[in-house]
Backbone as CSV, one residue per row, in Angstrom:
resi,resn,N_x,N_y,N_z,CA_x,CA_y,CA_z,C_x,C_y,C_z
1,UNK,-56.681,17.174,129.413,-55.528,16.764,130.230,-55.582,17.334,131.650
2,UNK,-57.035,18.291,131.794,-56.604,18.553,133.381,-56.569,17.811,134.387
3,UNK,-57.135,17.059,134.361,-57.521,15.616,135.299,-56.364,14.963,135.737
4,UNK,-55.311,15.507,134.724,-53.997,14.583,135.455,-52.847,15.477,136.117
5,UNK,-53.410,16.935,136.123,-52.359,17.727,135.995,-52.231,17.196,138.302
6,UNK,-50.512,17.505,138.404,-50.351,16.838,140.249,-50.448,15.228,140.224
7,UNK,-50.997,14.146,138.985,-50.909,12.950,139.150,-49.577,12.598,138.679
8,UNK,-49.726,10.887,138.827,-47.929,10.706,138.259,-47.858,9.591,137.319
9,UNK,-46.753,9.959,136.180,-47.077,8.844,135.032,-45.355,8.681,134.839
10,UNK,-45.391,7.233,134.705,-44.018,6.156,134.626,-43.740,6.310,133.473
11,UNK,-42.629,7.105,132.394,-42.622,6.621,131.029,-41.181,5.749,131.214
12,UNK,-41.345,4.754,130.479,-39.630,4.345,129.988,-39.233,4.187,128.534
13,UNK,-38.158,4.331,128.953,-36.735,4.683,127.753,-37.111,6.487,127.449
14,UNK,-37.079,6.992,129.007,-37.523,8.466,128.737,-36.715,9.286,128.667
15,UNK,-34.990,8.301,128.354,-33.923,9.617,128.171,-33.916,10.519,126.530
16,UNK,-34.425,9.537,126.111,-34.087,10.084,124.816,-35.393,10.075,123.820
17,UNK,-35.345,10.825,122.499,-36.637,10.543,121.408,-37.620,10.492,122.348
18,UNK,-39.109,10.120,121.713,-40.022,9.741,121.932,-40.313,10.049,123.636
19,UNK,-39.814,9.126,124.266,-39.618,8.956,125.702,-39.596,10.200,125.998
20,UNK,-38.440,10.890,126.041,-37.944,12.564,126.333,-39.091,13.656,126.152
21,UNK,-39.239,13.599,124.996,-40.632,14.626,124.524,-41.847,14.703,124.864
22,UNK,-42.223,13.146,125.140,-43.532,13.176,125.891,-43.223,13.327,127.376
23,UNK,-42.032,13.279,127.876,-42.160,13.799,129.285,-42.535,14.996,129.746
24,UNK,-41.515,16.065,128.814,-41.622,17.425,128.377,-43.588,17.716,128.027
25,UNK,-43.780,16.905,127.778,-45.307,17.162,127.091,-45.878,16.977,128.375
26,UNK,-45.792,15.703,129.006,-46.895,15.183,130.629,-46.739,16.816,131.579
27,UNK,-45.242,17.276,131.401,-44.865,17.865,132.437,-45.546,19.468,132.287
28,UNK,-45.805,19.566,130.660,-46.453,21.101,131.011,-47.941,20.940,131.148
29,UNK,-48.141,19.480,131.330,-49.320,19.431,131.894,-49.857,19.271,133.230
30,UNK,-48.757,19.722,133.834,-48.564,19.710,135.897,-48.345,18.381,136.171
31,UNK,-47.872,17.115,135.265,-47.742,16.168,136.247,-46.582,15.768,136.840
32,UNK,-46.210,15.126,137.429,-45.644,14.306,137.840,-44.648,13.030,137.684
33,UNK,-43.837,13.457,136.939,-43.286,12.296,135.765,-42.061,11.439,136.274
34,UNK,-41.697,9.746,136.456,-41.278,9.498,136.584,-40.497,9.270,135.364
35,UNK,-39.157,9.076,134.773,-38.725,8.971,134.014,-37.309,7.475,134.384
36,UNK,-38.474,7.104,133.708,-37.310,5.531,133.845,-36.210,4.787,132.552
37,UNK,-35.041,4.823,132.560,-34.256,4.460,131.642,-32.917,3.553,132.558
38,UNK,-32.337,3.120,131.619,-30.888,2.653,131.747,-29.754,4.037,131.671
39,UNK,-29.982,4.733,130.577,-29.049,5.753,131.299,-29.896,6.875,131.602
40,UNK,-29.721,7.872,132.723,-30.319,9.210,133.171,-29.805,10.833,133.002
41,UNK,-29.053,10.081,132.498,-28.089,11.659,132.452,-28.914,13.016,131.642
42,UNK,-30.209,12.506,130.418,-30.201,13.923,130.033,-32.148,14.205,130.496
43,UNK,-32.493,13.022,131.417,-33.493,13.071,132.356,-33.277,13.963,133.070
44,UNK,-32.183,13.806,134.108,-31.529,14.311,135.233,-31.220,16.022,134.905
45,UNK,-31.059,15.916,133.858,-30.321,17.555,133.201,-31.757,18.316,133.102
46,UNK,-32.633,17.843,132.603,-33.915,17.952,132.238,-35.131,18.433,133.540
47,UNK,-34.481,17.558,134.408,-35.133,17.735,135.825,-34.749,19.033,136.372
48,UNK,-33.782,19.672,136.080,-33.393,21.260,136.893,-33.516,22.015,135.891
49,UNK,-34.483,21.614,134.753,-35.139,23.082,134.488,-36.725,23.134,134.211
50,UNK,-37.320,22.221,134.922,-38.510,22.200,134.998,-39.432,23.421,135.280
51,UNK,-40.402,23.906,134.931,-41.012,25.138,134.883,-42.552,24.745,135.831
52,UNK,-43.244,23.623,135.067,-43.956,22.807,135.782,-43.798,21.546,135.962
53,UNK,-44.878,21.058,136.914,-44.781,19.901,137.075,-43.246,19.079,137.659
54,UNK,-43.368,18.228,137.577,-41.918,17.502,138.272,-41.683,16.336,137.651
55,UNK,-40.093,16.210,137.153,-39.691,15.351,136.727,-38.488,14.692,137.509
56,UNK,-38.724,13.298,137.707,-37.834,12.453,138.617,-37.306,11.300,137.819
57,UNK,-35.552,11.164,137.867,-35.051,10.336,137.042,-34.642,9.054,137.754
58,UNK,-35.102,7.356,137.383,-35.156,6.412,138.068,-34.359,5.308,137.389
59,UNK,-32.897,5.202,137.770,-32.111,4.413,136.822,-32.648,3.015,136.705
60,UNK,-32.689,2.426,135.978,-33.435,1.115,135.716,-32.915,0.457,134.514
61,UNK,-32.396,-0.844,134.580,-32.367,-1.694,133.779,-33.617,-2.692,133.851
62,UNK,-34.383,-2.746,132.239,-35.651,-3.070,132.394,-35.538,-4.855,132.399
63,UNK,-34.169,-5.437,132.025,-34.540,-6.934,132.026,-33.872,-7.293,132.927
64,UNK,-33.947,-6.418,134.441,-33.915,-7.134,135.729,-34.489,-7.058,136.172
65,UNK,-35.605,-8.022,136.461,-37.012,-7.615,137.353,-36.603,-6.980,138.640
66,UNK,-36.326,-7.469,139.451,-35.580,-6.169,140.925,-35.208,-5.392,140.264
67,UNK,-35.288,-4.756,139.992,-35.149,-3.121,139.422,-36.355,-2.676,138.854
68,UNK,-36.748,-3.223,138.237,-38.648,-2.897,137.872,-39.073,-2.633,139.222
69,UNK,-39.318,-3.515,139.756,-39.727,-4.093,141.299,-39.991,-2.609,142.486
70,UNK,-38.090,-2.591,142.541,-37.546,-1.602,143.141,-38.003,0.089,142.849
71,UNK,-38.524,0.117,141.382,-38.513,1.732,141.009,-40.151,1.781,141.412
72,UNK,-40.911,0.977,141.190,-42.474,1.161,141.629,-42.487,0.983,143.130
73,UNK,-41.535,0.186,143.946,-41.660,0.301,145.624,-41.303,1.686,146.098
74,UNK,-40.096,2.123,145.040,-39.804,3.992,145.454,-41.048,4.729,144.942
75,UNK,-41.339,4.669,143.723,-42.619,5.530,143.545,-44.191,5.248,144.777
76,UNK,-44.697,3.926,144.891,-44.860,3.943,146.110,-44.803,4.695,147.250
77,UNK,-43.571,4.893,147.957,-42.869,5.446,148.915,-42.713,7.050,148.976
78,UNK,-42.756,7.516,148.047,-42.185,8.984,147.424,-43.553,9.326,146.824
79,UNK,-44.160,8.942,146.044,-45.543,9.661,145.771,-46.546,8.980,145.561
80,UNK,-46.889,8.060,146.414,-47.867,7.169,146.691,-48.130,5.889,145.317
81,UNK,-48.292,6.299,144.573,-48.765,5.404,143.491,-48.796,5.630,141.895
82,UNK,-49.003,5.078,141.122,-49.107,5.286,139.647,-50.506,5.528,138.988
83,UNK,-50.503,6.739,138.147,-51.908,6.774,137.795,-51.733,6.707,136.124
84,UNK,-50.762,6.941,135.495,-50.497,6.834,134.122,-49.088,6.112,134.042
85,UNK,-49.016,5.010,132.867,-48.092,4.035,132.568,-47.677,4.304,131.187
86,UNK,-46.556,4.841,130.723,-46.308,4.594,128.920,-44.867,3.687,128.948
87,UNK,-45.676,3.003,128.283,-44.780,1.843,128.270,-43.811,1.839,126.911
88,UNK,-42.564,2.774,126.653,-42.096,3.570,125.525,-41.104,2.462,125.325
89,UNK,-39.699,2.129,126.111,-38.940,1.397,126.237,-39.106,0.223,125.211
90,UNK,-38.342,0.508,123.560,-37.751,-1.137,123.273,-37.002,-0.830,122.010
91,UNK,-36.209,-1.941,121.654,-35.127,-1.841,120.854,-34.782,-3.139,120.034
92,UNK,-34.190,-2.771,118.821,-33.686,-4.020,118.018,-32.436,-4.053,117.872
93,UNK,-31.795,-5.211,117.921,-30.663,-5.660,117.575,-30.172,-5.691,116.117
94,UNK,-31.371,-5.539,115.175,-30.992,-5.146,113.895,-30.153,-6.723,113.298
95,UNK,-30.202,-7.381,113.537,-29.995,-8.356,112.762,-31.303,-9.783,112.089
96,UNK,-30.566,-10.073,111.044,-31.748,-11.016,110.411,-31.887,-12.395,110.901
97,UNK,-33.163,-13.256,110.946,-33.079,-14.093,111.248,-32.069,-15.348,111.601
98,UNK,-31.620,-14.999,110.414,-30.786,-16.372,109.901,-28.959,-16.286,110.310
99,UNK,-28.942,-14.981,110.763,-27.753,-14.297,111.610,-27.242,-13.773,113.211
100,UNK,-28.919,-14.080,113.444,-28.986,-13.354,114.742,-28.848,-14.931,115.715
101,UNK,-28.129,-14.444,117.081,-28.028,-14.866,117.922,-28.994,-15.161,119.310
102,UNK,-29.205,-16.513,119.391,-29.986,-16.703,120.690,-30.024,-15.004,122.089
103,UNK,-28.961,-14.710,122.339,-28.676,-14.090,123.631,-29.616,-12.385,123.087
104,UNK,-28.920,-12.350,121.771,-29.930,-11.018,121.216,-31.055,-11.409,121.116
105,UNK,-31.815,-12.266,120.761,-33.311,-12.755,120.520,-33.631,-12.830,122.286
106,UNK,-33.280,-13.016,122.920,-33.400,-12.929,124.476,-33.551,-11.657,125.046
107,UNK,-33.022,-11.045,124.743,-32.424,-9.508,124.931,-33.399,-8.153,124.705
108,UNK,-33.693,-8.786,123.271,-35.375,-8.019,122.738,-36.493,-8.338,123.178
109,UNK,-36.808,-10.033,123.551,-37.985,-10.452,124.724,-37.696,-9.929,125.614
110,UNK,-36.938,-9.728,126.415,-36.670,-9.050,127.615,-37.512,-7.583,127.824
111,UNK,-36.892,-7.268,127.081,-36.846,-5.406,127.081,-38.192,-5.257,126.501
112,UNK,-39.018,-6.129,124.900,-40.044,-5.388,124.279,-41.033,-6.026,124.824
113,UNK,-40.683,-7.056,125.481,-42.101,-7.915,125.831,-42.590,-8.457,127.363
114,UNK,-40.894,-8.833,127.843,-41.322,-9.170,129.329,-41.329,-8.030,130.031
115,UNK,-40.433,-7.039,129.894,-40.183,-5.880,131.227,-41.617,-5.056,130.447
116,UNK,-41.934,-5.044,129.281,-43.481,-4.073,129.351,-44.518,-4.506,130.034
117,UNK,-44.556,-6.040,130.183,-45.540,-6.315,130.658,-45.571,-6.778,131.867
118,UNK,-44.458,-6.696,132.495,-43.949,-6.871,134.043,-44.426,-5.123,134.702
119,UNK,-43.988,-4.143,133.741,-44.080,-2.389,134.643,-45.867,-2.730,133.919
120,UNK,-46.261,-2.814,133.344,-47.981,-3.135,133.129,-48.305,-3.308,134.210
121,UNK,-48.327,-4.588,134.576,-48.967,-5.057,135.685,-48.605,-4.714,136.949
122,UNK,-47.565,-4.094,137.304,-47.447,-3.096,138.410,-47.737,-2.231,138.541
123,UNK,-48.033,-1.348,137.459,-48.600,-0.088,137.427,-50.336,0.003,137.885
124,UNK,-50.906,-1.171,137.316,-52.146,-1.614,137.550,-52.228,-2.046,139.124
125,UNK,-51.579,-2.971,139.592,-51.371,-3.137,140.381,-51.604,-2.222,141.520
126,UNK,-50.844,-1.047,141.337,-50.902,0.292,142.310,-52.022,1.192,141.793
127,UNK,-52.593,1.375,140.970,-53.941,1.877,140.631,-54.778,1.219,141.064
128,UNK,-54.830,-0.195,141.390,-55.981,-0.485,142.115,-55.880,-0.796,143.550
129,UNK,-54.213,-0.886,143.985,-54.627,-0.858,145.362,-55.381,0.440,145.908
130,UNK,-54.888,1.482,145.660,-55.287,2.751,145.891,-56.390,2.950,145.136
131,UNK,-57.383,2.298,144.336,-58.575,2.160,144.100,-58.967,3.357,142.846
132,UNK,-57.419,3.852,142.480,-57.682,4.464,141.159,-57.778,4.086,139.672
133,UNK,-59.284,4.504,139.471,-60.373,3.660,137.997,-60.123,4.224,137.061
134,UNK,-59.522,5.200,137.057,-59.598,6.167,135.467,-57.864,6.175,134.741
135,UNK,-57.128,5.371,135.701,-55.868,5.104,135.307,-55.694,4.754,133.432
136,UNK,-54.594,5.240,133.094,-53.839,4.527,131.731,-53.038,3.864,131.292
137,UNK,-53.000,2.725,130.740,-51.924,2.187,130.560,-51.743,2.181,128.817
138,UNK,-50.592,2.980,128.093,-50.491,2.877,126.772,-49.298,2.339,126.284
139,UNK,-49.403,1.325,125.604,-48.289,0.659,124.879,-47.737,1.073,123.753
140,UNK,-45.871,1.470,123.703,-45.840,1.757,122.436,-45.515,0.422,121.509
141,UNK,-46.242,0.255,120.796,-46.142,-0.807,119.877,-45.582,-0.217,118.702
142,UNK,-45.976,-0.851,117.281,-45.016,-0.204,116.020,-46.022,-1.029,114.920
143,UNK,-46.020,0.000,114.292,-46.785,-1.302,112.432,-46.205,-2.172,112.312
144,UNK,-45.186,-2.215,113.084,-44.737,-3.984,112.726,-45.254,-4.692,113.462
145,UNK,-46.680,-4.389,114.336,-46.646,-5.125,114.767,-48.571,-5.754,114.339
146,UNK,-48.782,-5.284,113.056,-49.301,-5.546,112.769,-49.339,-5.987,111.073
147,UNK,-48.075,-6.408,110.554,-47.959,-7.030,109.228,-46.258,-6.916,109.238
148,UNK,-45.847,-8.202,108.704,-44.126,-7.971,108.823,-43.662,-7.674,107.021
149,UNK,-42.924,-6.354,107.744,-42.094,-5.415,106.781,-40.898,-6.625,105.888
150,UNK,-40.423,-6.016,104.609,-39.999,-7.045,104.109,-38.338,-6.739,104.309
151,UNK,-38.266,-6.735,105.520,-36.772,-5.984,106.011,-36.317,-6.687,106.968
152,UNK,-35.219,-7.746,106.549,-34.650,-9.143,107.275,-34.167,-8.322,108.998
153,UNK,-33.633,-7.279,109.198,-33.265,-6.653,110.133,-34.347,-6.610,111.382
154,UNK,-35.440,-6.482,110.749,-36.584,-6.116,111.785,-37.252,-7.909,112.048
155,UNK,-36.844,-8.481,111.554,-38.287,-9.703,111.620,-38.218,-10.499,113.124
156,UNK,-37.210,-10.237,113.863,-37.721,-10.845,115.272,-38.205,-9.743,116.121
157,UNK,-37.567,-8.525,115.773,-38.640,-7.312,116.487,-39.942,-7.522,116.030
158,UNK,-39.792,-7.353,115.101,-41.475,-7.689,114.798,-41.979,-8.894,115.275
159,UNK,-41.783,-9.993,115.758,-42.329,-10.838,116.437,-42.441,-10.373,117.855
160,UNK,-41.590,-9.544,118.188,-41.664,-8.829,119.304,-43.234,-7.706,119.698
161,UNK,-43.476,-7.126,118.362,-44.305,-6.328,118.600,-45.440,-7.067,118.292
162,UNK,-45.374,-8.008,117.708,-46.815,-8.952,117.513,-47.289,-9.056,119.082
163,UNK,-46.148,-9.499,120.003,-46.536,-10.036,121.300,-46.942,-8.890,121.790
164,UNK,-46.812,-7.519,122.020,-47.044,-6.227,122.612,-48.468,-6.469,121.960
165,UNK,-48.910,-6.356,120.571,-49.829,-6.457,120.312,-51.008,-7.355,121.078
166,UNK,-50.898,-8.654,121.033,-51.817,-9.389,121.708,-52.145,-9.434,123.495
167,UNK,-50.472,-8.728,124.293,-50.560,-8.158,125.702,-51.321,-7.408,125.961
168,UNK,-51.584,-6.345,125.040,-52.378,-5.262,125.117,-53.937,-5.163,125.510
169,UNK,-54.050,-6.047,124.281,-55.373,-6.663,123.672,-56.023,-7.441,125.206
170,UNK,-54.884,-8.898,125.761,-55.098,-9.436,127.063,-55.341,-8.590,128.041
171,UNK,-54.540,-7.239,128.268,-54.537,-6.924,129.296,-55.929,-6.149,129.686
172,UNK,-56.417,-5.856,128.343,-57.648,-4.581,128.265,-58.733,-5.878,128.426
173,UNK,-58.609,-6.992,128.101,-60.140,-8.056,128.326,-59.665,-8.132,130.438
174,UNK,-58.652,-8.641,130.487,-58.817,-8.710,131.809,-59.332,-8.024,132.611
175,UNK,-58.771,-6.393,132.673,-59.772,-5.102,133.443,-60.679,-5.365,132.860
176,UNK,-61.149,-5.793,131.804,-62.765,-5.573,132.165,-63.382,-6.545,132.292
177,UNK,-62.840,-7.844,132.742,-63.357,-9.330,133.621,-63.399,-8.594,134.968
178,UNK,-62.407,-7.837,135.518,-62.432,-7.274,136.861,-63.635,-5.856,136.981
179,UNK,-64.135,-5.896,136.100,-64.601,-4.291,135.831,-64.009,-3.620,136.325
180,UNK,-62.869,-2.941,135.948,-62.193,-1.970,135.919,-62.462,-0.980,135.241
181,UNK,-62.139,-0.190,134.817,-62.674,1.381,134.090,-61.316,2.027,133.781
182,UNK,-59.916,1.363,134.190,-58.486,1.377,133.804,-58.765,0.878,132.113
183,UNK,-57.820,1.878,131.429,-57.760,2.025,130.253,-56.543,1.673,129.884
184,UNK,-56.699,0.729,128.593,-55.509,0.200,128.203,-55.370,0.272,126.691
185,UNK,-54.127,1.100,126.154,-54.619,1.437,124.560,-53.115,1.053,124.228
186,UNK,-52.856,1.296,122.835,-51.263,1.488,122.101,-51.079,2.469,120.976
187,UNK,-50.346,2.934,121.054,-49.832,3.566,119.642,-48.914,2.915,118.684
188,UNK,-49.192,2.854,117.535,-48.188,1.914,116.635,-47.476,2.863,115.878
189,UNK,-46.680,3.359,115.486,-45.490,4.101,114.986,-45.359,3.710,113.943
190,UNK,-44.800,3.884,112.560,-43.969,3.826,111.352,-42.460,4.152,111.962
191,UNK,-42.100,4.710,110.877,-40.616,5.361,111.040,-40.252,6.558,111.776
192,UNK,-39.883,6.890,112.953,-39.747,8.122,113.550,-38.217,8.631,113.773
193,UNK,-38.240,9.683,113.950,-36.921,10.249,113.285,-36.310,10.182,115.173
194,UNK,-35.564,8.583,115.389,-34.734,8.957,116.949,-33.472,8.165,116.529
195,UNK,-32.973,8.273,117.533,-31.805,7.225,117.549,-31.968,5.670,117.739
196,UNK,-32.928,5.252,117.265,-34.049,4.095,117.585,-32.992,3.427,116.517
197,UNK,-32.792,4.143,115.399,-32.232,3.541,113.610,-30.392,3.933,114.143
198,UNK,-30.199,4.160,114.442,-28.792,4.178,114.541,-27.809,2.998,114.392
199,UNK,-28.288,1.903,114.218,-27.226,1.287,113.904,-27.540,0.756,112.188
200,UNK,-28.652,1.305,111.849,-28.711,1.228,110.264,-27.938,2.284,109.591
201,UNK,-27.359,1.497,108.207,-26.732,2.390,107.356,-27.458,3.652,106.388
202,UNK,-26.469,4.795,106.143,-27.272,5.161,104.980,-27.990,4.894,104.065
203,UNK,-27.443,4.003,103.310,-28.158,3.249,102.253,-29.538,2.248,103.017
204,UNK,-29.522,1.455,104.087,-30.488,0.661,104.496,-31.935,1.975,104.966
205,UNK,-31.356,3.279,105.551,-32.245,4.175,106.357,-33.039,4.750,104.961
206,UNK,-32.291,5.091,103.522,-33.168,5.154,102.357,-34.161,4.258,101.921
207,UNK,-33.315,2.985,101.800,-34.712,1.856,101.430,-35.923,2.165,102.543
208,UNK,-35.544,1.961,104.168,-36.670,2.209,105.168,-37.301,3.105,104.550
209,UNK,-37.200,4.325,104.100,-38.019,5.458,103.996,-38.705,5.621,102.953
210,UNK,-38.274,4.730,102.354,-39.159,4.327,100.567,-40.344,3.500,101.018
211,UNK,-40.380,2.800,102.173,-41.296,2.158,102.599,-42.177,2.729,103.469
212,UNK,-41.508,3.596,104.339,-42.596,4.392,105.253,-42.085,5.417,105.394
213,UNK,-41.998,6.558,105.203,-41.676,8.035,105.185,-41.575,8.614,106.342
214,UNK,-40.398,9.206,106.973,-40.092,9.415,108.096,-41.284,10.384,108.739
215,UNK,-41.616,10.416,110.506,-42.115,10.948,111.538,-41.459,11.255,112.076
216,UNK,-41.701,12.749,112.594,-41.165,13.691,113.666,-41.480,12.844,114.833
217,UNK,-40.753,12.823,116.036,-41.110,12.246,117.131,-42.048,13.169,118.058
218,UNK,-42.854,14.333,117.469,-44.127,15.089,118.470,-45.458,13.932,117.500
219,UNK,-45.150,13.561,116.329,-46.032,13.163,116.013,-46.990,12.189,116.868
220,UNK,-45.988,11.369,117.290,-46.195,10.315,118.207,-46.601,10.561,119.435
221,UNK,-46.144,11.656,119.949,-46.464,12.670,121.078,-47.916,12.737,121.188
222,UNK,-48.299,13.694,120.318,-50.143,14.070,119.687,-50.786,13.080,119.989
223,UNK,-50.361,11.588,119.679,-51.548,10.155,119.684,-51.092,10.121,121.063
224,UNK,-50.350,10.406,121.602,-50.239,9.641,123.404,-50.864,10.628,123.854
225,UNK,-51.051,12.180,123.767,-51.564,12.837,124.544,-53.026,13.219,124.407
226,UNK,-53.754,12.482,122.992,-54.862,12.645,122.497,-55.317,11.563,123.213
227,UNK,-54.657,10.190,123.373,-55.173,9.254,124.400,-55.980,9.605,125.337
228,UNK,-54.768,10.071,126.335,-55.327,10.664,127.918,-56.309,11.809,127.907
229,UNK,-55.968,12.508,126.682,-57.285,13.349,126.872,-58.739,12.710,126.150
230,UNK,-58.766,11.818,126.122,-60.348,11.052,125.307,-61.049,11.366,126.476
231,UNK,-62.011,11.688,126.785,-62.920,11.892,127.699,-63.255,10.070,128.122
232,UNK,-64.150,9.747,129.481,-63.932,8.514,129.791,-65.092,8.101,129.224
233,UNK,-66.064,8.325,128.747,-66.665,7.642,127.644,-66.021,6.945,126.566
234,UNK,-64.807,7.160,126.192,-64.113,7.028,124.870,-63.338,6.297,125.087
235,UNK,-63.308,5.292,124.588,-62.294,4.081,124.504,-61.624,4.110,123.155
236,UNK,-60.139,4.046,123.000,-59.829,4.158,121.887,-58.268,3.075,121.613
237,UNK,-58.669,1.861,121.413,-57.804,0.457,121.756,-56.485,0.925,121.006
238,UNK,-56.509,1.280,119.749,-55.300,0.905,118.561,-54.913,2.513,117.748
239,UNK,-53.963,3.045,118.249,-53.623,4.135,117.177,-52.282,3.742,115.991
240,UNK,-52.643,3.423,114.993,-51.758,3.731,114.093,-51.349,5.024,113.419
241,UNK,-49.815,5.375,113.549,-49.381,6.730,113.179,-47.948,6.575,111.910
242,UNK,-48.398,6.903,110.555,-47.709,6.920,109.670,-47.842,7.911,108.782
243,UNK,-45.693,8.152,108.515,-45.834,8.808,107.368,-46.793,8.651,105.804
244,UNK,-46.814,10.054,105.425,-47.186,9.539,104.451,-46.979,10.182,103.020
């Protein structure tokens, strides 16, 4: 991880879980962390007690593109460019097919599929204007997004993460139509213990866990930070991380 320590990496949905911890993680590694969410408040709290590195909180709603737009023209402006991208940010509406509403099925494209792959390609974007090759871009994806769970709640997220899945996949053939040397990987998750499940019941969060056995959210941490540290020989496309 020394290689990045003074560089700067975009996470979103970095107020909370997942997001939060790996900031805490980038940051005792000297970098530079933008922290992008809809709300900032425990970013912001987070930012005045930094020991190393620097953490900067960038309010953002991710399914308005001007606001995507806007937080990479400030990073831009304020510290030149992006050299690491975690693309953490997404959420379910928790309802089943046959219940769920157009505007929520909109709502989850938005957030899991268009705004990841809208801050993707900006992030890239500014790594190569500034002509930086060793950049990362890591997607958090989920095992759902590679076989659908038999849990009516999840099945348009999971169509959601199918698409993260195959973005990923696109985005890593393209850099290397461009020969690029920008790295593009994902981590896929099971069950992790955030406020991700909060609007599931007791009884529904037991069945979940009969199926995949809850994860600490450093777990997830370890595969994002084992990423960036692969030496650049090492390409490493797909991490799956499950209880077990």
């Amino acid at each position: 991880m020394e290689k990045w320590s003074g560089r700067v990496a975009v996470v979103t949905g970095a107020n909370s879980g997942i997001g939060a911890l790996l900031s805490q993680k980038l940051l005792e590694n000297g970098m530079i962390v933008i922290g992008v969410d809809r709300e900032i408040a425990n970013i912001e709290k987070a930012s005045k007690e930094v020991k190393k590195g620097k953490l900067v909180a960038m309010k953002c709603d991710l399914t308005k593109d001007e606001e995507v737009i806007a937080v990479f023209d400030q990073i831009k402006k304020e510290y030149n460019g992006v050299d690491v991208c975690i693309n953490n940010a997404g959420f379910t509406n928790n309802k089943p097919l046959l219940s769920g509403q157009p505007s929520e099925w909109r709502e989850m494209l938005d957030v899991n599929v268009v705004a990841l792959c809208l801050v993707a390609k900006l992030a890239v974007l500014s790594m190569r204007e500034r002509k930086v090759d060793d950049g990362h871009i890591v997607n958090i994806c989920s095992m759902a997004g590679h076989f659908v769970l038999p849990l009516s709640e999840f099945h348009f997220y999971t169509s959601t993460k199918f698409a993260v899945k195959a973005l990923t996949e696109g985005l890593r053939q393209e850099l290397e139509e461009l020969n690029s040397k920008i790295r593009v990987s994902e981590v896929c998750p099971g069950i992790v213990k955030t406020n991700f499940y909060s609007r599931f019941s007791d009884e529904r969060m037991k069945e979940l866990h009969k199926l995949l056995p809850p994860m600490e959210p450093e777990n997830i941490v370890d595969a994002i930070i084992y990423l960036l540290s692969a030496p650049p020989s090492v390409e490493v496309r797909d991490i799956i991380v499950s209880g077990k």
